[in-house]
N, C-alpha and C positions, 0 to 999 in steps of 0.2 A: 395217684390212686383216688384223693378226695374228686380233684377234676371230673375222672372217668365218671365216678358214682355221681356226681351232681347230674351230668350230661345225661348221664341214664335217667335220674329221673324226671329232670328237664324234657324229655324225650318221652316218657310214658303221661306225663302231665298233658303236654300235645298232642297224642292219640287218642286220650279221652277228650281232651276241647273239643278237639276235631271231628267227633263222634267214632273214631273208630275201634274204643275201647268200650264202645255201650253197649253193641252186641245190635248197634241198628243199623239195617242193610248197608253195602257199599255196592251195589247193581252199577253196572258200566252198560251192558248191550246184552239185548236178546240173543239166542241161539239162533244162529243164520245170517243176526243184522247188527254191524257193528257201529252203527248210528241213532241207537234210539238217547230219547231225552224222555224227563219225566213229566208228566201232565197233571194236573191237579195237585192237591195236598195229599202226605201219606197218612193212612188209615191203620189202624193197630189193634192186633188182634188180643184180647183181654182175654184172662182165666180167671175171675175176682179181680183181686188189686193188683195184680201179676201182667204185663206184659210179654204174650207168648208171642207174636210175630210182627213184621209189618206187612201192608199190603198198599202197592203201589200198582200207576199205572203210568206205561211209557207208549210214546207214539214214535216210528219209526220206520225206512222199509216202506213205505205207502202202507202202513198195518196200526193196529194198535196192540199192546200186549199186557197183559197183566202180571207181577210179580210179588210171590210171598216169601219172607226171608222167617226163619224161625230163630229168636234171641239167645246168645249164648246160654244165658243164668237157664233162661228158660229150657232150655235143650238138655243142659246141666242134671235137671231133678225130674226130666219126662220121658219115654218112652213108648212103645209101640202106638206111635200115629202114623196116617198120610197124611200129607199136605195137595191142597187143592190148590191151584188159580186159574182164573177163566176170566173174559169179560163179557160185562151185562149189557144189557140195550134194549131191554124191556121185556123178552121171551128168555126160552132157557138160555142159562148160563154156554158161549161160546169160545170154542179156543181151549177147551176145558181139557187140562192134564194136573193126572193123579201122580206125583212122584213115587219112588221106592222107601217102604216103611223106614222111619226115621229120618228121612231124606232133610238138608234147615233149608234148600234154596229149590223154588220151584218158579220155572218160567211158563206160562200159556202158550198155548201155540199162536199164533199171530192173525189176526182178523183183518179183513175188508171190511172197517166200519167207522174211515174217517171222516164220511159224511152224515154221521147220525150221533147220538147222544149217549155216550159209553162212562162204563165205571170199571175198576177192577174188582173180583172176587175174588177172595180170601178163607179158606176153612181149611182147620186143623181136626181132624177124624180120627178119634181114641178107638181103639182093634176094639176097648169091652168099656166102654164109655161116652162120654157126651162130645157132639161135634161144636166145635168152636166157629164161629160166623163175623166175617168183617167185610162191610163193602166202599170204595173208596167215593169221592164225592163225583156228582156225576158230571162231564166236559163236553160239551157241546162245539 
Protein backbone atom coordinates (compact mmCIF):
# COMPACT_ATOMS: atom_id res chain seq x y z
CA UNK A 1 0.00 0.00 0.00
CA UNK A 2 2.91 2.60 1.18
CA UNK A 3 4.77 1.32 -2.18
CA UNK A 4 1.62 2.00 -4.42
CA UNK A 5 1.18 5.62 -2.88
CA UNK A 6 4.80 6.51 -3.06
CA UNK A 7 4.85 5.42 -6.86
CA UNK A 8 1.75 7.59 -7.41
CA UNK A 9 3.38 10.42 -6.23
CA UNK A 10 6.61 9.66 -7.67
CA UNK A 11 4.61 9.73 -10.73
CA UNK A 12 2.58 13.10 -10.40
CA UNK A 13 6.05 14.78 -9.25
CA UNK A 14 7.26 13.62 -12.97
CA UNK A 15 4.21 15.10 -14.91
CA UNK A 16 4.84 18.27 -13.49
CA UNK A 17 8.89 18.36 -14.05
CA UNK A 18 8.02 17.26 -17.30
CA UNK A 19 5.74 20.03 -17.84
CA UNK A 20 2.77 18.14 -18.16
CA UNK A 21 1.12 19.10 -15.16
CA UNK A 22 1.47 22.94 -15.86
CA UNK A 23 -1.28 23.25 -18.14
CA UNK A 24 1.56 24.32 -20.92
CA UNK A 25 0.82 23.04 -24.35
CA UNK A 26 1.81 19.40 -25.26
CA UNK A 27 1.20 19.99 -29.35
CA UNK A 28 2.49 16.98 -31.37
CA UNK A 29 1.24 17.78 -35.20
CA UNK A 30 -0.93 20.10 -37.12
CA UNK A 31 -4.37 18.99 -38.46
CA UNK A 32 -3.52 17.19 -41.82
CA UNK A 33 0.40 17.00 -41.10
CA UNK A 34 1.81 14.51 -38.80
CA UNK A 35 5.33 15.96 -38.92
CA UNK A 36 5.41 19.41 -37.88
CA UNK A 37 8.37 20.61 -35.20
CA UNK A 38 8.41 23.83 -33.30
CA UNK A 39 10.14 27.04 -34.69
CA UNK A 40 11.23 29.70 -32.51
CA UNK A 41 10.56 30.15 -28.75
CA UNK A 42 6.91 29.94 -27.18
CA UNK A 43 5.09 33.08 -26.52
CA UNK A 44 2.45 33.36 -23.71
CA UNK A 45 -0.56 34.82 -23.67
CA UNK A 46 -0.84 37.20 -20.18
CA UNK A 47 -4.18 38.46 -18.35
CA UNK A 48 -2.25 40.68 -15.66
CA UNK A 49 -0.03 38.30 -13.71
CA UNK A 50 -2.11 35.26 -14.86
CA UNK A 51 -0.91 33.08 -17.70
CA UNK A 52 -3.97 32.49 -20.06
CA UNK A 53 -2.33 30.47 -23.14
CA UNK A 54 0.61 29.68 -24.97
CA UNK A 55 1.27 30.67 -28.58
CA UNK A 56 3.69 28.73 -30.59
CA UNK A 57 4.84 28.31 -34.11
CA UNK A 58 5.51 25.03 -35.93
CA UNK A 59 6.81 24.43 -39.44
CA UNK A 60 5.81 21.37 -41.33
CA UNK A 61 4.12 19.86 -44.39
CA UNK A 62 6.12 22.43 -46.65
CA UNK A 63 3.67 25.08 -44.50
CA UNK A 64 4.16 26.94 -41.41
CA UNK A 65 1.31 26.76 -38.68
CA UNK A 66 0.55 28.60 -35.78
CA UNK A 67 -0.74 27.25 -32.39
CA UNK A 68 -2.56 28.52 -29.21
CA UNK A 69 -3.09 26.07 -26.29
CA UNK A 70 -5.33 27.79 -23.31
CA UNK A 71 -3.81 26.82 -19.63
CA UNK A 72 -5.69 24.54 -17.41
CA UNK A 73 -5.81 27.12 -14.12
CA UNK A 74 -6.66 29.48 -16.68
CA UNK A 75 -9.51 27.82 -18.48
CA UNK A 76 -10.50 26.77 -14.69
CA UNK A 77 -11.99 30.44 -13.69
CA UNK A 78 -12.69 31.89 -17.62
CA UNK A 79 -15.42 31.52 -19.95
CA UNK A 80 -17.06 32.75 -22.88
CA UNK A 81 -13.99 33.38 -25.19
CA UNK A 82 -12.67 32.36 -28.75
CA UNK A 83 -9.51 31.58 -29.37
CA UNK A 84 -7.60 32.93 -32.48
CA UNK A 85 -4.16 31.62 -34.30
CA UNK A 86 -2.87 32.72 -37.48
CA UNK A 87 0.56 33.41 -38.83
CA UNK A 88 2.11 36.93 -39.46
CA UNK A 89 4.52 37.95 -42.18
CA UNK A 90 3.93 41.45 -42.23
CA UNK A 91 0.26 42.05 -43.85
CA UNK A 92 -2.94 40.60 -42.26
CA UNK A 93 -2.82 37.91 -40.04
CA UNK A 94 -2.77 34.50 -42.34
CA UNK A 95 -3.99 30.84 -41.79
CA UNK A 96 -6.34 32.54 -39.54
CA UNK A 97 -8.93 30.12 -37.54
CA UNK A 98 -11.44 31.20 -34.99
CA UNK A 99 -12.09 28.02 -32.82
CA UNK A 100 -15.61 27.16 -31.10
CA UNK A 101 -16.51 29.42 -27.92
CA UNK A 102 -14.47 27.93 -25.08
CA UNK A 103 -12.49 25.87 -27.30
CA UNK A 104 -8.21 25.59 -25.01
CA UNK A 105 -6.56 24.15 -28.40
CA UNK A 106 -6.54 25.97 -31.60
CA UNK A 107 -4.43 25.16 -34.83
CA UNK A 108 -4.13 27.77 -37.90
CA UNK A 109 -4.58 26.65 -41.05
CA UNK A 110 -1.32 26.10 -42.63
CA UNK A 111 0.63 28.63 -45.00
CA UNK A 112 2.89 28.75 -47.91
CA UNK A 113 5.33 30.98 -46.24
CA UNK A 114 8.56 29.02 -45.72
CA UNK A 115 10.39 31.35 -47.66
CA UNK A 116 9.67 34.54 -45.90
CA UNK A 117 9.78 35.84 -42.24
CA UNK A 118 6.77 34.45 -40.11
CA UNK A 119 5.58 34.55 -36.46
CA UNK A 120 2.63 32.96 -34.76
CA UNK A 121 -0.62 34.88 -33.55
CA UNK A 122 -2.18 34.45 -30.55
CA UNK A 123 -5.60 36.06 -29.16
CA UNK A 124 -7.94 35.12 -26.67
CA UNK A 125 -11.52 37.31 -27.46
CA UNK A 126 -13.96 37.74 -24.33
CA UNK A 127 -17.92 37.56 -25.97
CA UNK A 128 -18.28 41.19 -23.61
CA UNK A 129 -14.68 41.93 -22.76
CA UNK A 130 -11.25 42.66 -23.71
CA UNK A 131 -9.24 40.73 -26.42
CA UNK A 132 -5.99 39.30 -25.14
CA UNK A 133 -2.91 39.59 -27.91
CA UNK A 134 0.36 37.39 -28.05
CA UNK A 135 2.75 37.17 -31.00
CA UNK A 136 5.61 34.64 -31.09
CA UNK A 137 9.14 35.83 -32.05
CA UNK A 138 9.60 36.30 -35.62
CA UNK A 139 11.80 33.05 -37.96
CA UNK A 140 13.32 33.90 -40.81
Amino acid sequence: MLTARLLGIAAAAALVMGGLGSGVAQAESAPGCSSTVQIGSTAYIMDGNQTAASVKQFKGCGQNWGYVYVWTAYLAKHSNFYVFAAIGDGGEPIGLVRGDKNQREVWSYGTNTLNVCTWAVGDIDFVSGPMLHQDTDKRC
